[in-house]
C-alpha positions as CSV (number, residue, x, y, z in Angstrom):
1,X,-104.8,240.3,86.7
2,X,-103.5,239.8,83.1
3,X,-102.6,241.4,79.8
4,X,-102.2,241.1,76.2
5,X,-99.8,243.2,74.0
6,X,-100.1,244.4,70.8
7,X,-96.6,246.4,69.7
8,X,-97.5,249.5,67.8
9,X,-94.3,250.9,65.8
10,X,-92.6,252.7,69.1
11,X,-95.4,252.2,72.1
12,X,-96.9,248.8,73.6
13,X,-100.4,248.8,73.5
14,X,-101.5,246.7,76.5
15,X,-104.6,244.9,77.4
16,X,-105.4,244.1,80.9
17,X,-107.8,243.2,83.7
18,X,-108.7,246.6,85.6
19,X,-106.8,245.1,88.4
20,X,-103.6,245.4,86.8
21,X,-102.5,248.7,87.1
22,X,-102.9,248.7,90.8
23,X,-101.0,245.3,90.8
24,X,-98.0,246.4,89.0
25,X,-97.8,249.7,90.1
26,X,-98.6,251.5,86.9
27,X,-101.8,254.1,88.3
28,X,-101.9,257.7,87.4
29,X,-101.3,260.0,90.4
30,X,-103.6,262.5,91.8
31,X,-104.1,265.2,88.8
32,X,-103.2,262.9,86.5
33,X,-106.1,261.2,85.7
34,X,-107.5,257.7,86.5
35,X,-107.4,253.9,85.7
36,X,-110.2,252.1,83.9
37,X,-112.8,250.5,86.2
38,X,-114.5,246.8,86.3
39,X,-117.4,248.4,84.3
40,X,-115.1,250.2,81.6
41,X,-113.2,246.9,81.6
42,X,-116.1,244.7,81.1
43,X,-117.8,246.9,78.4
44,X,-114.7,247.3,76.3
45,X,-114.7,251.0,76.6
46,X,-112.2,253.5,74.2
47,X,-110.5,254.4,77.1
48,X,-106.4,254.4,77.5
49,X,-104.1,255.5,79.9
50,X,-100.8,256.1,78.5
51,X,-97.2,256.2,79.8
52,X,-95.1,259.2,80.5
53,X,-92.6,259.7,77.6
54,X,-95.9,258.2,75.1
55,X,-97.9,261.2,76.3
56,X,-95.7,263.6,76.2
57,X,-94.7,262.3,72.7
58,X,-98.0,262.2,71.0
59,X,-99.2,265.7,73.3
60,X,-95.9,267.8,73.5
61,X,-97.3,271.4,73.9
62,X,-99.9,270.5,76.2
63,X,-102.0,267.9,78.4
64,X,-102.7,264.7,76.9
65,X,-105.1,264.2,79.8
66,X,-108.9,264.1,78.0
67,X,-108.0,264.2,74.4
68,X,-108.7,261.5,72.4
69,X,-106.5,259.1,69.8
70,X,-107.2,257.0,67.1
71,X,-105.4,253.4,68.0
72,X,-106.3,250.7,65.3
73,X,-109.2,252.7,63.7
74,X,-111.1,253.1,67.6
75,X,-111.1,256.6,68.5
76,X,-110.1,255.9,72.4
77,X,-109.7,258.9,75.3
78,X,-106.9,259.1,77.2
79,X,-108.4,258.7,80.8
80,X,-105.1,258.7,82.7
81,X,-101.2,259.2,82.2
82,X,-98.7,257.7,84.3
83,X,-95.7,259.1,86.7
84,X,-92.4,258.9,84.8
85,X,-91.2,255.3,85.2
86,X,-88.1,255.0,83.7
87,X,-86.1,252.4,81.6
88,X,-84.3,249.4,83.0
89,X,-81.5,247.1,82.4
90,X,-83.0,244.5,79.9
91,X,-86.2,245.3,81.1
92,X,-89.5,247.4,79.4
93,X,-89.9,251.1,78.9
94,X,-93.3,251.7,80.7
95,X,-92.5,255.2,79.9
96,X,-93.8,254.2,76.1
97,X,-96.6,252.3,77.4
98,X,-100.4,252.5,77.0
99,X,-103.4,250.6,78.8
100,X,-106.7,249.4,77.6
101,X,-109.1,247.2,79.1
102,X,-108.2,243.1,78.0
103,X,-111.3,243.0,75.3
104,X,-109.5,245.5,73.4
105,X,-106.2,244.0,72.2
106,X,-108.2,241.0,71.7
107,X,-109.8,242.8,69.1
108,X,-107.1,244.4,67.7
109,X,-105.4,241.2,67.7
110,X,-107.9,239.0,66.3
111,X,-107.1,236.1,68.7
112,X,-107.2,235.8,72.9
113,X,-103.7,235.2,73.5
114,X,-102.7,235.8,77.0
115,X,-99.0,236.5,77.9
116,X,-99.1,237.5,81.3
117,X,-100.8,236.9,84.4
118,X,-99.7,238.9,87.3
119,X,-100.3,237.2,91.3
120,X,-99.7,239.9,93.7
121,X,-99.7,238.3,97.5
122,X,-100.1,240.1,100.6
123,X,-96.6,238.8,101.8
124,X,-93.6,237.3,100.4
125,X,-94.2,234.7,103.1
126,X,-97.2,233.6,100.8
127,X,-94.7,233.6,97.4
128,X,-93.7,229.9,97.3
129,X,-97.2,228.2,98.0
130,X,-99.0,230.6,96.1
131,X,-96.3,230.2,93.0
132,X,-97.1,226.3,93.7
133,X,-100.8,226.9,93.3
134,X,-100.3,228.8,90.5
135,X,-98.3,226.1,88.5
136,X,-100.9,223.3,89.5
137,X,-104.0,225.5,88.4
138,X,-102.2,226.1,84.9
139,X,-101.2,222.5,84.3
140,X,-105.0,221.8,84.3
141,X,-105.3,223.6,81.3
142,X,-102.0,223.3,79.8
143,X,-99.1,221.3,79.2
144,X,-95.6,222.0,80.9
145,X,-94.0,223.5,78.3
146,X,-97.0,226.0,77.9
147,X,-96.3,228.3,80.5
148,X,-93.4,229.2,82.9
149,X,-93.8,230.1,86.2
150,X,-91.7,233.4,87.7
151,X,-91.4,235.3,90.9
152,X,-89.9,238.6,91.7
153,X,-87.7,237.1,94.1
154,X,-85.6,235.0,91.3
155,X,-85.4,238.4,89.2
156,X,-84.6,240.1,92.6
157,X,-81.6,237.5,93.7
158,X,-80.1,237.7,89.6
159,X,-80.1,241.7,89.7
160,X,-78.5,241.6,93.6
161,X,-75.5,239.1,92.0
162,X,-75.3,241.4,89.2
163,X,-74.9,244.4,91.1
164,X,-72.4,242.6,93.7
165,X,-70.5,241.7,90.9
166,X,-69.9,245.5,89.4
167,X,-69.9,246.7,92.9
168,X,-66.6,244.6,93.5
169,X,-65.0,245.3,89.7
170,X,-65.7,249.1,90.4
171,X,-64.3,248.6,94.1
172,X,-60.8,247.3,92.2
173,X,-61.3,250.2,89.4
174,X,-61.6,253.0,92.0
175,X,-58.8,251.4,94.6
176,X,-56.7,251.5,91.4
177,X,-57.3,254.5,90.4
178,X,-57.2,256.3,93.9
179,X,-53.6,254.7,94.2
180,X,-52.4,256.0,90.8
181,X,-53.8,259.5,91.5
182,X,-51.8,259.1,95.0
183,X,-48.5,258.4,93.9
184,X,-49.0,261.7,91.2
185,X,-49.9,263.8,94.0
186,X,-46.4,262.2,95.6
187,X,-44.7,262.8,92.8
188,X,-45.6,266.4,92.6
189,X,-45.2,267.4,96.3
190,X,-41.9,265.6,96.3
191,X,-40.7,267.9,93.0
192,X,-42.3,270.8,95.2
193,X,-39.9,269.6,98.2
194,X,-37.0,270.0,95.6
195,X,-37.7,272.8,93.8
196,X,-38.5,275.1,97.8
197,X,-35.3,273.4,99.2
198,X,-34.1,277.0,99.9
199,X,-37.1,278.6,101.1
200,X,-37.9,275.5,103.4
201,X,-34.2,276.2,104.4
202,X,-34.9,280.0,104.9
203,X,-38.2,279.7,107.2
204,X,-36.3,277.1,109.6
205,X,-33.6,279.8,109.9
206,X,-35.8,282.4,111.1
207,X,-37.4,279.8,113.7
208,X,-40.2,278.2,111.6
209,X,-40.8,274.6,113.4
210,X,-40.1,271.2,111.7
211,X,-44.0,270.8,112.2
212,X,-45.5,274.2,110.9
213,X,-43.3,272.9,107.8
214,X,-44.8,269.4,107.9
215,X,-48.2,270.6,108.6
216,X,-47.6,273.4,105.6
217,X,-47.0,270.5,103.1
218,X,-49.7,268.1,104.2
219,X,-52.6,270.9,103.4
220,X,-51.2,271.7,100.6
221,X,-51.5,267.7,99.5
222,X,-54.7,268.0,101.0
223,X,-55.7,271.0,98.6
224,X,-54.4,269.2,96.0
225,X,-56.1,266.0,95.8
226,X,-59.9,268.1,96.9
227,X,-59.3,269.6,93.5
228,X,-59.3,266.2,91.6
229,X,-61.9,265.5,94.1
230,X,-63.8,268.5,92.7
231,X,-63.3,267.7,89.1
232,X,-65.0,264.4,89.7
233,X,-68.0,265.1,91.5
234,X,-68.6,267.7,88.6
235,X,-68.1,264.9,86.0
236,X,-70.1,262.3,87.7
237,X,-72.8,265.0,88.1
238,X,-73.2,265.8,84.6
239,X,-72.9,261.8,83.8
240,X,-75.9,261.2,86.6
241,X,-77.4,263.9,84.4
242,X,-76.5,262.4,81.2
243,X,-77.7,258.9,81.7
244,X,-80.5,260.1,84.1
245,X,-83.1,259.9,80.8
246,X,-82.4,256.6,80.4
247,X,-82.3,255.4,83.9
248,X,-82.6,256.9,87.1
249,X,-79.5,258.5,88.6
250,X,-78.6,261.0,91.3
251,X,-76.3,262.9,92.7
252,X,-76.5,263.4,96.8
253,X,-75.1,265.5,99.3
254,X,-73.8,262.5,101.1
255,X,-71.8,260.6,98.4
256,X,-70.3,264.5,97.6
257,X,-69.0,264.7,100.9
258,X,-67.7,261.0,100.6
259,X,-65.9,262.1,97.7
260,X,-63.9,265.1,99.6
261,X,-63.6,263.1,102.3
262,X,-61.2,260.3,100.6
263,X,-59.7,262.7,98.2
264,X,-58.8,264.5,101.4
265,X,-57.7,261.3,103.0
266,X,-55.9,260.4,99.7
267,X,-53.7,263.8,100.2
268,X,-52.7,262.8,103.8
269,X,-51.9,259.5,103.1
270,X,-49.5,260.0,100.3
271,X,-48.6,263.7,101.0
272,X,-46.7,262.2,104.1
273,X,-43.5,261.7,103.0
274,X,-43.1,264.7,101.3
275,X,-44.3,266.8,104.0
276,X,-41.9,264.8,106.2
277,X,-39.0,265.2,104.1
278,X,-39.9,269.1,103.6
279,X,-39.7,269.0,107.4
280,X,-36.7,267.3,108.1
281,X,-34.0,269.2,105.7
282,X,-31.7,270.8,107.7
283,X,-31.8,274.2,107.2
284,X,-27.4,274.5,106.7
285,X,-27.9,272.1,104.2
286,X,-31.2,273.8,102.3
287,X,-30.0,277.4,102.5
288,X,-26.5,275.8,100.1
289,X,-29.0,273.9,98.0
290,X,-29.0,275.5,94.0
C-alpha cells in the first residue's frame, strides 16, 4: 500500500494504492460513503474521499457526500468522507485530509515520487522479519540513505516514555499541590477552632461528647476540601472541552469520583488536628475564652 502527497494551501491531497485506507484505518463508515476500488484505482478515476474537518469545511450547510470538487483543474466526486480523526502530538491532521487513487497525484505532481509505503502484518510477532524484508527488498533498488525503515512499535515505545515522563512531573505537580491546598484547609479549620472556642465550650457543657465535636470538625474539613474538589472537576471539564477540538479529551464518571474521593481524603487527613484540638478544649477553659 503507498501514497504520494501533494499539499494544497490547508488540506493534503493524497495518492494511494486502494489498499491503503483499509491499512491505515482511514475508511468511511456505514452512511458515509465508500473507498475507491482496484478498478477506480487502476483507471485513475475523479474520485476522492475527504477527511472530516475538509468536508465539513468545503460543504458546511450540508453533505459533502456525492458533490463534486474541482482539485487541480479535475472535477473529482467526493465518494466517501471519513470519521472524525483527530489531531496529534507532532503528528498529521487526517481531519484535513483527502484521498485519490496513486495515478492522480502523479499527475498533479508531474513526477512519481513515492513517500510512503505502508506494511500492515497480521501480527506484531511478524514486525521484525517482515521490517528485515522490507529493508533488503528496498536496498535492491536503492541506496541506504534513500529510504528509512519505521515500525509502529519505535513510535509506540517514544510516545509510552513521553507520557511516563509527564505522568511522573504531573504526579509531583498534583502531590504538591494537594499538600498546599491541605495545609489551607488546616489553616482555616484551625482559625474556625479559635474563633468557636466558646461555642465548642458551650456544647461540652450541656453534654456534647469529645467525639460528636471531633466528628463535627472533620465533616466540616471534609465539606470543605469537596468544594475545591468541585471547582476542579468543573475546570478540568471545560478544559477537556476546550482542547477536545484539537485532540481527544474526556471527562468520565470514574476519574470524577476519583476526584471527590481524594479531596475527601485530603479533608480527613489534614482536618485531623483541628477537629482534635476542637475536641479536646476543656469546656472551663473555652466558656472563659474572649
Amino acid at each position: 500500500m503507498i501514497r504520494a502527497v501533494l499539499i494544497e494551501t490547508n488540506a493534503t491531497i493524497v495518492g494511494s494504492t486502494y489498499q491503503y485506507a483499509s491499512s491505515a484505518n482511514y475508511q468511511p463508515s456505514t452512511g458515509n460513503g465508500r473507498s475507491f476500488t482496484k478498478e477506480e484505482e487502476d483507471k485513475k478515476s475523479d474520485v476522492i474521499v475527504l477527511g472530516y474537518s475538509l468536508a465539513n469545511d468545503l460543504f458546511p450547510s450540508g453533505s459533502a457526500l456525492n458533490k463534486k470538487i474541482v482539485v487541480k483543474s479535475k472535477n473529482m466526486k467526493i465518494i466517501g468522507i471519513l470519521d472524525k480523526k483527530g489531531g496529534s502530538f507532532g503528528g498529521p491532521d487526517v481531519d484535513q485530509y483527502a484521498f485519490t487513487p496513486l495515478g492522480n497525484v502523479f499527475d498533479f505532481n508531474g513526477t512519481q515520487n513515492i513517500n510512503q509505503i505502508l506494511i500492515k502484518t497480521p501480527s506484531k510477532d511478524l514486525v521484525p522479519q517482515v521490517k528485515i524484508e522490507a529493508k533488503n527488498a528496498m536496498l535492491k533498488k536503492f541506496n541506504k540513505d534513500a529510504f528509512t525503515v519505521f515500525d509502529s512499535s519505535q513510535l509506540l515505545s517514544s510516545i509510552n516514555t513521553i507520557i511516563g515522563t509527564l505522568t511522573v512531573a504531573l504526579a509531583g505537580i498534583a502531590a504538591i499541590s494537594l499538600v498546599v491546598g491541605g495545609i489551607g484547609i488546616m489553616n482555616i479549620m484551625l482559625v474556625t477552632v479559635s474563633e468557636r472556642t466558646r461555642e465548642i465550650g458551650l456544647r461540652k457543657a450541656i453534654g456534647a461528647y469529645p467525639n460528636a465535636i471531633l466528628i463535627q470538625f472533620l465533616i466540616e474539613a471534609i465539606i470543605l476540601s469537596s468544594i475545591g474538589g468541585f471547582i476542579g472537576v468543573l475546570l478540568g471539564s471545560l478544559g477537556a472541552l476546550a482542547i477536545n477540538n484539537f485532540f481527544p479529551a474526556r471527562v468520565t464518571i470514574s476519574s470524577i469520583l476519583i476526584a471527590f474521593g481524594v479531596s475527601a481524603l485530603v479533608g480527613i487527613i489534614f482536618g485531623v488536628a483541628p477537629a482534635r484540638r476542637a475536641s479536646r478544649l476543656s469546656p472551663i477553659e473555652a466558656l472563659r475564652y474572649e
